[in-house]
C-alpha positions as CSV (number, residue, x, y, z in Angstrom):
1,X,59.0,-106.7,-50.5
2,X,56.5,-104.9,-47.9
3,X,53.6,-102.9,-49.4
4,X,54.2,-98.9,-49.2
5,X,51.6,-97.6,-46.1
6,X,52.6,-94.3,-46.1
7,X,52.7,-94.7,-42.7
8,X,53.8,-91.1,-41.5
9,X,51.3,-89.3,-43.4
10,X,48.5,-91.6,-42.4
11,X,49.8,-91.2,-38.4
12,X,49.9,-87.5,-38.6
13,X,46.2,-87.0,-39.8
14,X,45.0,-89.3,-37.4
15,X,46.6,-87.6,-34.6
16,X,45.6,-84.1,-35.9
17,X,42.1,-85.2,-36.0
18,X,42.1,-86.9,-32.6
19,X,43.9,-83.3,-31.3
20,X,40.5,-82.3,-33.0
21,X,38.2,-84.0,-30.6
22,X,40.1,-83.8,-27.4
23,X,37.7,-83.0,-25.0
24,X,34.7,-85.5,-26.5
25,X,33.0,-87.3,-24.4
26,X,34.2,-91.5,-24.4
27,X,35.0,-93.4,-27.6
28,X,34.8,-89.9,-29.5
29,X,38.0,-88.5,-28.0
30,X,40.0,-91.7,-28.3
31,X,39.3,-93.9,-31.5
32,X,39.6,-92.6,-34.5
33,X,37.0,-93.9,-36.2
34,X,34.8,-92.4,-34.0
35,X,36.9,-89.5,-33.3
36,X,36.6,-88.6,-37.3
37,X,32.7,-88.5,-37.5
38,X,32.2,-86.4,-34.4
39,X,35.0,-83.5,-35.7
40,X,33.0,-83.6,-39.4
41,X,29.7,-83.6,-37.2
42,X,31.2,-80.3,-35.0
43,X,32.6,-78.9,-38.1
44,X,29.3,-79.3,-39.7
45,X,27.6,-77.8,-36.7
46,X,30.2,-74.8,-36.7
47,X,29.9,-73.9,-40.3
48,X,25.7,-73.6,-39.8
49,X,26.1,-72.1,-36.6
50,X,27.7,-69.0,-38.3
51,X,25.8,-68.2,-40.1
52,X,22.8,-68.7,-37.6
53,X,24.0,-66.2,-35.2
54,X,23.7,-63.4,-37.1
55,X,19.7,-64.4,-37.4
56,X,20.1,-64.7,-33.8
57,X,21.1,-61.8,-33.3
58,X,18.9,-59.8,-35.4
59,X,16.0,-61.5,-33.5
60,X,17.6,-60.5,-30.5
61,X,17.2,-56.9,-31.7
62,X,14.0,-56.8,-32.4
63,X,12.8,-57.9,-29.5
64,X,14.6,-55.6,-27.8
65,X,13.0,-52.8,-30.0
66,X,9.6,-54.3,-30.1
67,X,9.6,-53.9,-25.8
68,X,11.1,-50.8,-26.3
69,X,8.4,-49.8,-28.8
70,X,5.3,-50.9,-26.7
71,X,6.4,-49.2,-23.7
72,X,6.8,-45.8,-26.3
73,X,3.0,-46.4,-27.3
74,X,3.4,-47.8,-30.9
75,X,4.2,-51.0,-32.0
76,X,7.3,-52.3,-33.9
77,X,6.1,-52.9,-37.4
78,X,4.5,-49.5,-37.1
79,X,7.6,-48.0,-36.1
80,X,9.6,-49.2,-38.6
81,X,7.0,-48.7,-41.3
82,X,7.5,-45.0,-39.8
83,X,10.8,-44.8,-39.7
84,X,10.3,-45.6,-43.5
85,X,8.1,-43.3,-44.4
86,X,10.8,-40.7,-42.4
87,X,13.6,-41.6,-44.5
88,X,15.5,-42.3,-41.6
89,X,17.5,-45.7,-42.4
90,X,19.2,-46.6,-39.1
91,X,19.4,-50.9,-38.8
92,X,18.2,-53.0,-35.9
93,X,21.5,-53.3,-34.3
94,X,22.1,-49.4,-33.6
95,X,18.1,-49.0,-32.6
96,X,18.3,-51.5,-29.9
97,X,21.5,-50.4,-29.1
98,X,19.4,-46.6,-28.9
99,X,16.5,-47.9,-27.2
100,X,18.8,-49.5,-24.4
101,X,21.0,-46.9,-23.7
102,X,19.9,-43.6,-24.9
103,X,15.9,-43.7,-24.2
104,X,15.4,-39.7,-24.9
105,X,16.7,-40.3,-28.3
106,X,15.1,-43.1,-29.1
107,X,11.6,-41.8,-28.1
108,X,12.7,-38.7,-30.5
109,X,13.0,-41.4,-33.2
110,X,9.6,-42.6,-32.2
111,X,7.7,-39.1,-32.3
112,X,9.8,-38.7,-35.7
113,X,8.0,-42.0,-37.0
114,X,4.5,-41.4,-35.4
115,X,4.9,-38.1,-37.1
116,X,5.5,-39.7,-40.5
117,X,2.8,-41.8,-40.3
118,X,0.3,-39.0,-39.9
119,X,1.6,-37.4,-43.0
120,X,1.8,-40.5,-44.7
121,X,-2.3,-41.4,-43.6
122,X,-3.1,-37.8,-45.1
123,X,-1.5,-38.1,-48.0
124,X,-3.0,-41.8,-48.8
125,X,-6.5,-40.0,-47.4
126,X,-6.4,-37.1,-50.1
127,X,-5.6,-39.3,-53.2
C-alpha cells in the first residue's frame, strides 16, 4: 500500500503561491522553495508598508504646510501652536490641501493664529 500524499491539496498551494510571485525576478518566480520565501518576504513588506504610508503622508503634509508657512512669515510649529491657542482644530491633510489650493484662506488661518498668539503672549505676560 502507497503512503497518502495528499497530493491535490499540496499541488494547489504550491501553484497558488507561485501565481503569487509571478512576475519575480529568476528562481523566485519559478521554484517553489524560493517562490515561498519571497511572497512571505512581499507580504511582510506589504503589511509594514500600510501602515507606513499614512506616516508618509502626514510628512508629506507638513512640509507642504511648513513652505506654505515660511513664505506667510511664521513658522510651522508656531502656526500650529496658534491655531491651538485659536481653537481652530483643522488636521494636516485639509491645511495642506488649504495652503495649496486656496492661499487667501489659508493666509486668513495664518493672521487667525498670529492673532492668537499675541493674546496668548499677553495673557502669559500679565500672570
Amino acid at each position: 500500500m502507497a503512503r497518502a500524499t495528499n497530493s491535490p491539496a499540496s499541488r494547489k498551494r504550491r501553484k497558488k503561491t507561485l501565481k503569487y510571485a509571478k512576475g519575480y525576478f529568476g528562481n523566485k518566480s519559478k521554484l517553489f522553495r524560493y517562490a515561498k520565501e519571497a511572497v512571505q518576504h512581499a507580504w511582510q513588506y506589504a503589511y509594514r508598508d500600510r501602515k507606513k504610508k499614512k506616516a508618509d503622508w502626514r510628512g508629506l503634509w507638513i512640509v507642504r504646510l511648513n513652505a506654505a508657512c515660511r513664505s506667510a512669515g511664521i513658522s510651522y510649529s508656531r502656526f500650529i501652536e496658534g491655531l491651538a491657542a485659536a481653537e481652530i482644530a483643522l488636521d494636516r491633510k485639509v491645511l495642506s490641501d488649504l495652503a495649496v489650493r486656496d492661499e487667501v484662506a489659508f493666509n486668513a488661518l495664518v493672521k487667525q493664529a498670529q492673532d492668537a498668539l499675541k493674546a496668548k503672549a499677553a495673557r502669559a505676560k500679565k500672570a
